[in-house]
C-alpha positions in Angstrom: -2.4 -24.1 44.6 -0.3 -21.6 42.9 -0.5 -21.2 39.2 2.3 -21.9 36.7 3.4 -19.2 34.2 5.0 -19.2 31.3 8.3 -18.2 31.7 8.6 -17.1 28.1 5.7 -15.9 26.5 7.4 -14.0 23.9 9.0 -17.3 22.3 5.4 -18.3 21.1 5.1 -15.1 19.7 8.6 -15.5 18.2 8.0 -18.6 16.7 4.3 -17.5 15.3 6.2 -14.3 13.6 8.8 -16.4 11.9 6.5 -19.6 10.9 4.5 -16.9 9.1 7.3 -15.7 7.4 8.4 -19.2 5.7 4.5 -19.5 5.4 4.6 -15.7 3.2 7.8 -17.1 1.7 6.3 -20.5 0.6 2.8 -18.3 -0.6 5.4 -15.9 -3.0 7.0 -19.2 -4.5 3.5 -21.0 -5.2 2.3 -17.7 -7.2 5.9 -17.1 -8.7 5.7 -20.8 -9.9 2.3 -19.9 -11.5 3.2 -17.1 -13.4 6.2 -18.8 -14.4 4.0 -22.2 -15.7 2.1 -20.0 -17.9 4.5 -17.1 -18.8 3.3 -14.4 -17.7 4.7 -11.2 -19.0 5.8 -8.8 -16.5 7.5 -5.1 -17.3 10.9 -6.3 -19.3 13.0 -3.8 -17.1 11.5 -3.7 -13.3 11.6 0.0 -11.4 12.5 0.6 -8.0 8.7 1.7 -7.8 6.8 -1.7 -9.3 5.0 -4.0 -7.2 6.6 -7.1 -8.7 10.4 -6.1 -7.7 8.9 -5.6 -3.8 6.4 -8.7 -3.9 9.2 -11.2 -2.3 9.9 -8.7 0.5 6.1 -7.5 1.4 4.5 -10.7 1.1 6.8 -12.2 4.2 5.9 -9.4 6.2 2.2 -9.4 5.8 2.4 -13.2 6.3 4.3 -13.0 9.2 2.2 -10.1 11.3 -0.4 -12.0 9.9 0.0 -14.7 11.1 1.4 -13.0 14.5 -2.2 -11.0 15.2 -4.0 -14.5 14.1 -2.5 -16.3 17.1 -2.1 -13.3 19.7 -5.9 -12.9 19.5 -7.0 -15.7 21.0 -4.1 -16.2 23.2 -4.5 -12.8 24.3 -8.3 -13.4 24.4 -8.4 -16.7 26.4 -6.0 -15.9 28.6 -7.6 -16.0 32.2 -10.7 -18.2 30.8 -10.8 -21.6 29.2 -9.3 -24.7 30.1 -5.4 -25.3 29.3 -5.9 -27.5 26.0 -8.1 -24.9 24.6 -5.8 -22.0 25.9 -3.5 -23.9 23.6 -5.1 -24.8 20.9 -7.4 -21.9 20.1 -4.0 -20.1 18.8 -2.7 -22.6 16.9 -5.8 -23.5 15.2 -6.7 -19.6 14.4 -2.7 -19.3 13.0 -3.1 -21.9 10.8 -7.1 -21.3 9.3 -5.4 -17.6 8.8 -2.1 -18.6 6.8 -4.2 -21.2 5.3 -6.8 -18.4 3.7 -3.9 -16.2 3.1 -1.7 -18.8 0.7 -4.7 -19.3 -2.1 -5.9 -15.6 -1.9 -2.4 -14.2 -2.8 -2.3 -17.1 -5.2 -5.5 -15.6 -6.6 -4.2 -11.7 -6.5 -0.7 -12.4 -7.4 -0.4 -15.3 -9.0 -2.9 -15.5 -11.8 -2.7 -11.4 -13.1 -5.4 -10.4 -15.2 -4.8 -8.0 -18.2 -1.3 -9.6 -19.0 0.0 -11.1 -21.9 1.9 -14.5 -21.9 4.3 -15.8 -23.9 2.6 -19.9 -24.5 -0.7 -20.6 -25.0 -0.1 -23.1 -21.5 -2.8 -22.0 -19.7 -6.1 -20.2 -20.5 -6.9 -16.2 -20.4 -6.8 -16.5 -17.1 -3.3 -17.5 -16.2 -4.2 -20.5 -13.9 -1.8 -22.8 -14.8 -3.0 -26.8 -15.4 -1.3 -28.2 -12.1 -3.6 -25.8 -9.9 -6.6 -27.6 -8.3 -10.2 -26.9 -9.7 -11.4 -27.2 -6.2 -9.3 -24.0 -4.9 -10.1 -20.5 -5.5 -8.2 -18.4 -8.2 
């Protein structure tokens, strides 16, 4: 019985690269949102050279090849062994642990800066904003 390959693998690929894309996108507006809640002061005139003017840009990117090596290795790594559902599966499940761990950790890095001033007394010293669940990391 002769074996059935994908005719495009790449489009899994494809679609992993840009899901983790609208998954960095939706990770830079959560921490935006939280520095926002409790006004955080950033620099009043951004440089070229500031991490805040290339946050939008390098967080989509990390997300998405992220997100990318999370599914190709265990598609790559169950490849000729396994059974179909888990060939399937194993991917998808890794893809979304990864994107899942990488949305509260830039929270935690980006969103709630330590060492800056704020412009309300909204949320405490250290900038996690009311609406954040205790249960998650910051």
């Amino acid at each position: 019985m002769e074996r059935r390959r994908n005719s495009h693998p790449e489009a899994a690929g494809c679609l992993a690269l840009v899901a983790g894309g609208l998954a960095g996108y939706g990770s830079y507006r959560l921490s935006r949102a939280a520095r926002r809640a409790c006004a955080v002061l950033l620099r009043e005139h951004p440089s070229i050279f500031d991490l805040w003017t290339w946050e939008a840009p390098l967080t989509i990117v990390a997300a998405s090849f992220t997100g990318l090596a999370a599914w190709a290795v265990p598609a790559v790594a169950l490849r000729r062994c396994g059974s179909g559902a888990v060939r399937r599966t194993a991917p998808a499940l890794s893809f979304l642990v990864v994107l899942a761990a990488f949305t509260p950790a830039h929270f935690a890095w980006f969103g709630t800066p330590m060492g800056m001033g704020s412009d309300t007394g909204a949320c405490p010293a250290d900038h996690v904003p009311p609406w954040w669940p205790a249960w998650l990391p910051s």
